[in-house]
C-alpha positions in Angstrom: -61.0 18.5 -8.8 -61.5 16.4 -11.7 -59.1 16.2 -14.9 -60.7 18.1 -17.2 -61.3 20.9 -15.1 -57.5 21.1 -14.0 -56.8 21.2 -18.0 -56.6 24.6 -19.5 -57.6 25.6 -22.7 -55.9 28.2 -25.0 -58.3 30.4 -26.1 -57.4 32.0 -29.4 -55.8 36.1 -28.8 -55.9 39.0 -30.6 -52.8 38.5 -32.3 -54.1 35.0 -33.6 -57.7 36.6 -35.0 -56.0 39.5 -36.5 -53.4 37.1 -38.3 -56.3 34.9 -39.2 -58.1 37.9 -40.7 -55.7 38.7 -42.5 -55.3 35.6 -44.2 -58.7 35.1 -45.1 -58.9 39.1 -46.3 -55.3 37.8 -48.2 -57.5 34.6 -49.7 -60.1 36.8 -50.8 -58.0 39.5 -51.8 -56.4 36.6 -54.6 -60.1 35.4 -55.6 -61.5 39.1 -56.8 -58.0 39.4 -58.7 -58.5 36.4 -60.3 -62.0 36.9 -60.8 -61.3 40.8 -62.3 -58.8 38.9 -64.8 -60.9 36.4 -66.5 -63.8 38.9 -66.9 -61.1 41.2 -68.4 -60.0 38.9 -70.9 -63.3 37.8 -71.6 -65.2 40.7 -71.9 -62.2 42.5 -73.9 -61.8 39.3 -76.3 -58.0 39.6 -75.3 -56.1 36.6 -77.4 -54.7 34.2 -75.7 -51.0 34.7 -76.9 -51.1 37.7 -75.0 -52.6 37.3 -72.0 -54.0 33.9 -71.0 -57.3 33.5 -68.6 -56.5 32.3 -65.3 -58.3 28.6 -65.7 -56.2 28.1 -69.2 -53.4 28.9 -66.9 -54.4 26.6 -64.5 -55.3 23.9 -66.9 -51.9 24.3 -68.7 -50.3 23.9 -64.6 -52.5 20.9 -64.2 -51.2 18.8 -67.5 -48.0 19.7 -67.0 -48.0 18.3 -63.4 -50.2 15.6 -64.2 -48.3 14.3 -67.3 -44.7 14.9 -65.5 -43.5 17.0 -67.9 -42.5 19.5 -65.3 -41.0 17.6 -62.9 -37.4 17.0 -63.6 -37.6 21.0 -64.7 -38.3 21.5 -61.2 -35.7 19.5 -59.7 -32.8 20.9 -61.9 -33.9 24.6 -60.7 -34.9 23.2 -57.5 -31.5 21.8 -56.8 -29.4 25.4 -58.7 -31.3 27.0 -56.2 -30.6 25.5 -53.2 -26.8 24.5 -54.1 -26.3 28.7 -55.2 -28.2 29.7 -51.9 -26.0 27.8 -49.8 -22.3 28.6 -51.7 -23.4 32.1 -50.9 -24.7 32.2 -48.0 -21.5 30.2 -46.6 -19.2 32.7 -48.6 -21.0 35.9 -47.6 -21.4 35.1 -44.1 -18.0 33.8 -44.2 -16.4 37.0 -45.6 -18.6 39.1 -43.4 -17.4 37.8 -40.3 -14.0 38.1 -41.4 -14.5 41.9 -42.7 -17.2 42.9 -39.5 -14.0 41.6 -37.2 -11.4 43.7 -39.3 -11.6 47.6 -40.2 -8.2 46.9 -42.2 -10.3 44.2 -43.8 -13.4 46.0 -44.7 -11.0 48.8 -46.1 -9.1 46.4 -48.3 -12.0 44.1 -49.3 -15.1 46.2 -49.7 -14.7 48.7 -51.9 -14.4 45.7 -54.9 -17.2 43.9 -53.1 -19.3 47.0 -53.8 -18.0 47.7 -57.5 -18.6 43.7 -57.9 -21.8 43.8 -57.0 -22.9 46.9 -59.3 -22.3 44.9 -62.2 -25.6 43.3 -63.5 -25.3 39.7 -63.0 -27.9 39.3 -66.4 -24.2 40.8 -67.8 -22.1 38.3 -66.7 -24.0 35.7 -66.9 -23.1 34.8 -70.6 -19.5 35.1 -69.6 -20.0 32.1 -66.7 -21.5 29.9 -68.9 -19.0 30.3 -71.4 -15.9 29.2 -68.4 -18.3 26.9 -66.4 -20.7 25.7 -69.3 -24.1 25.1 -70.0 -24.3 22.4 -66.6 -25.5 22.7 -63.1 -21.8 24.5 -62.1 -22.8 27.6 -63.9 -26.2 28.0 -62.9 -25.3 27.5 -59.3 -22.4 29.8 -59.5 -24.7 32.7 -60.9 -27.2 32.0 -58.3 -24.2 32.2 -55.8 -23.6 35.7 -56.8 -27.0 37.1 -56.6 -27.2 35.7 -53.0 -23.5 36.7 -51.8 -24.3 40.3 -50.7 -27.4 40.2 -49.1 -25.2 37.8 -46.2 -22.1 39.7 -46.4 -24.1 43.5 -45.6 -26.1 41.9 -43.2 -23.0 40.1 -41.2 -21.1 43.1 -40.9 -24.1 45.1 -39.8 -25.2 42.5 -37.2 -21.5 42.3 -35.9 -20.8 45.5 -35.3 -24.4 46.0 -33.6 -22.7 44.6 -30.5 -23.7 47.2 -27.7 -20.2 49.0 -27.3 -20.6 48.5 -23.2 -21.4 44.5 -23.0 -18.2 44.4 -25.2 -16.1 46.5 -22.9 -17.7 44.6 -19.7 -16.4 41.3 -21.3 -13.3 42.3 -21.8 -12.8 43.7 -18.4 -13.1 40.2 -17.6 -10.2 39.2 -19.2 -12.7 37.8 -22.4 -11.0 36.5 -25.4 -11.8 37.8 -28.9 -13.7 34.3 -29.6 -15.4 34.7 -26.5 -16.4 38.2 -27.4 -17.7 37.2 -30.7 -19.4 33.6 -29.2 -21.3 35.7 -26.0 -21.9 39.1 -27.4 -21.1 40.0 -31.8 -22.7 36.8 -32.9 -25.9 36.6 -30.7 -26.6 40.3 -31.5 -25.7 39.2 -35.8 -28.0 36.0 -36.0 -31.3 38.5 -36.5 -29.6 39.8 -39.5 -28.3 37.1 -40.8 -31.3 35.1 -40.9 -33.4 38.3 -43.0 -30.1 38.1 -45.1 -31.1 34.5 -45.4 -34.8 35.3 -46.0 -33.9 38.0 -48.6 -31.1 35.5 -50.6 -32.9 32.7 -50.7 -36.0 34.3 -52.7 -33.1 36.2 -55.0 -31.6 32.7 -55.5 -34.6 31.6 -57.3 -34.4 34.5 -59.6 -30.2 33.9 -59.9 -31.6 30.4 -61.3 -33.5 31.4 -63.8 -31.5 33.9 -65.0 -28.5 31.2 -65.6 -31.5 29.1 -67.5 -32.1 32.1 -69.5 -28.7 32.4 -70.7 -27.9 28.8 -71.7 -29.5 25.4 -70.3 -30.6 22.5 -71.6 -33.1 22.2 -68.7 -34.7 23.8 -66.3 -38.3 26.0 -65.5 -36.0 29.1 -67.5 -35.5 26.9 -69.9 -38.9 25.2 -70.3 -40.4 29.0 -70.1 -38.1 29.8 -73.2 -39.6 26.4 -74.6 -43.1 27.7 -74.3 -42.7 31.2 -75.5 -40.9 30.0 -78.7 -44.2 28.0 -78.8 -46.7 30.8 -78.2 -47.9 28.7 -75.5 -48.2 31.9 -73.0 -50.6 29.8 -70.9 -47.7 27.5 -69.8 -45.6 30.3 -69.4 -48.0 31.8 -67.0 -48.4 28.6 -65.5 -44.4 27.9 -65.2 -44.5 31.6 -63.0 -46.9 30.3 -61.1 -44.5 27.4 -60.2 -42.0 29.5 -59.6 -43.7 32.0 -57.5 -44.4 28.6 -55.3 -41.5 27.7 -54.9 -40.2 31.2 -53.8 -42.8 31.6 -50.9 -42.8 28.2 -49.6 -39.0 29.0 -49.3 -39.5 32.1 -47.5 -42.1 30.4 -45.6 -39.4 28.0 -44.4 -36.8 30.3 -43.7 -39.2 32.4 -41.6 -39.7 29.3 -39.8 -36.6 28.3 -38.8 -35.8 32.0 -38.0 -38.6 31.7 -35.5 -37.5 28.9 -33.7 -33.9 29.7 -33.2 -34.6 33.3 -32.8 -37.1 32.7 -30.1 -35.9 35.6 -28.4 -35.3 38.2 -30.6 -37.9 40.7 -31.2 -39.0 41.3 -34.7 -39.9 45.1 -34.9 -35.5 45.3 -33.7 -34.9 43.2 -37.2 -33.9 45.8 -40.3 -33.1 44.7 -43.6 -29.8 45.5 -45.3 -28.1 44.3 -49.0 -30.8 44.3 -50.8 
């Protein structure tokens, strides 16, 4: 038997066409929408300080890449984002393991979670930057916030989704706590902490640009204020293009990792919660 013929080859399945049709009906999908919008703003003469065509927008995205001018804008919010996501993430999956362990906890501690996160974080915004200033501290703080809960709801929930009989069986054999949470809470958690990952990281990007909004020096919120006090709506548009980007290649890497570690868990089983 020669080589070749002892070699098999992976022939594409059904999954892999359907996923590959639905990208290129997703591809096209974008094309007629952006094809719809200049006609419409052609056709119906709209000005440009209302609603740009999409090649102005595009030409607005290419100078501002070209010339550089958006590039240290997109490492401040770059960097607000991912220092915010990560002081939340470690604080709400933190607190959530300490509450999903503790009913005296979660009796004591959620109720002002709840209430704290009610308040609109556009409302207290102004009052961070006035403590923490017009830096990197209170952007990342803000984006902190926004990102907290979805980790904390989805830690507790993923805890306490422990089947009640694996728990018992461990303990009849003489299990510790940690060993209870290591071999049986945390393994059953890690699904829903990773879509409280997917869903923070996306809302850290808006937490970012809502701190830039408020008071920054620079930033994409701030260059998007820049360019509206300029009329320039084309490099707005273009700015929310960036951001948009940014957003889905994130979510696009978190859905990554969650694949890899999460090799084994089945997808359809993973709920959403915090949002």
């Amino acid at each position: 038997m020669s080589v070749l013929s002892s070699v098999s080859v992976r022939r594409p399945s059904r999954l892999d066409r359907a996923k590959a049709q639905v990208g290129w009906l997703s591809a096209l999908l974008l094309l007629v929408i952006l094809v719809v919008w200049e006609a419409a703003v052609r056709m119906l003469d709209i000005p440009a300080i209302v609603l740009p065509t999409p090649i102005a927008v595009f030409e607005a995205l290419g100078e501002g890449l070209g010339t550089g001018s958006y590039l240290p804008h997109i490492a401040v919010t770059f960097t607000e984002i991912i220092c915010g996501f990560l002081a939340g993430a470690g604080l709400g999956i933190a607190l959530g393991i300490l509450i999903g362990q503790s009913l005296f906890l979660e009796r004591l501690l959620y109720p002002y979670v709840v209430a704290f996160q009610t308040v609109p974080k556009v409302a207290i915004a102004p009052i961070i930057v006035i403590w923490f200033g017009y830096g990197l501290s209170s952007k990342v703080i803000i984006t902190a916030a926004i990102a907290f809960f979805p980790l904390l709801a989805n830690t507790i929930v993923g805890l306490r989704s422990a089947p009640t009989e694996q728990i018992d069986m461990l303990r009849a054999h003489t299990a510790t706590e940690w060993q209870i949470f290591r071999m049986s809470r945390l393994p059953q958690a890690l699904p829903f902490i990773f879509v409280g990952l997917d869903v923070a990281i996306v809302l850290s990007v808006i937490g970012a640009i809502v701190g830039e909004f408020v008071g920054a020096k620079e930033g994409l919120g701030f260059l998007i204020l820049q360019k509206n006090f300029n009329f320039d709506m084309a490099g707005v548009f273009a700015i929310l293009l960036v951001l948009s980007l940014i957003g889905v290649g994130l979510h696009l890497l978190m859905t990554t990792i969650q694949r890899r570690v999460l090799f084994w868990a089945n997808s359809n089983q993973i709920h959403v919660t915090g949002l």
